[in-house]
N, C-alpha and C positions, 0 to 999 in steps of 0.2 A: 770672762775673756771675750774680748769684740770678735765678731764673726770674721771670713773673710773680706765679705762686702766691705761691712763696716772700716776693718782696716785700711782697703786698698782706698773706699771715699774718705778718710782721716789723710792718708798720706795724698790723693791726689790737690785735697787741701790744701795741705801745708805746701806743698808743690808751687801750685798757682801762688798763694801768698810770696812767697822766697821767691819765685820766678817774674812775677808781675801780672801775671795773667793765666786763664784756663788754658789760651790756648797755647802757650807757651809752656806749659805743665804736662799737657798731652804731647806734644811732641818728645820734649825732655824723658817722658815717661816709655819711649819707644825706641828711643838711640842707647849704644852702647853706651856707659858712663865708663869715661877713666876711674874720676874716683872709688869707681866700685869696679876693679880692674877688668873694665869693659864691657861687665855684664848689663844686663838691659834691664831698669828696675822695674818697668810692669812684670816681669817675671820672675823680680825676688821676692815682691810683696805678695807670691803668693804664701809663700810660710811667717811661720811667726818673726824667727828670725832675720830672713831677707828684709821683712818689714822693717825692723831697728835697722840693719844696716843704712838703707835708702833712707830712714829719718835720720839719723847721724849725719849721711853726708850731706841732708840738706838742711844739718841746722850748721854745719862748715862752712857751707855758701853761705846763706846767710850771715853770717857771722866775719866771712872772709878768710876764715881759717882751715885752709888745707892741708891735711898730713897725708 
């Protein structure tokens, strides 16, 4: 199982990738998210679970598919 480190550098990754950019990834990573009713995903990824949520909705974006 990836550390925390690990995970939160996995998903600020995939972040910047879907977003376009790092810096665009850090910000996004500090603002409430709707998709994630409003919670702010640097502080979901602190657990395991928080982590899949924030990767879920940002393979939506990606992808263009929001529920």
């Amino acid at each position: 199982m990836p550390s925390g480190k690990d995970r939160r550098a996995e998903i600020n990754s995939l972040a910047a990738s879907v977003l376009g950019s790092e810096d665009a990834a850090k910000d996004w990573m500090r603002q409430p998210a709707i998709g994630l009713d409003r919670q702010i995903p640097a502080k979901l990824v602190r657990t395991i679970a928080g982590t899949r949520l924030v990767e879920e909705y940002l393979m939506q974006i990606e992808h263009g598919v929001y529920v």
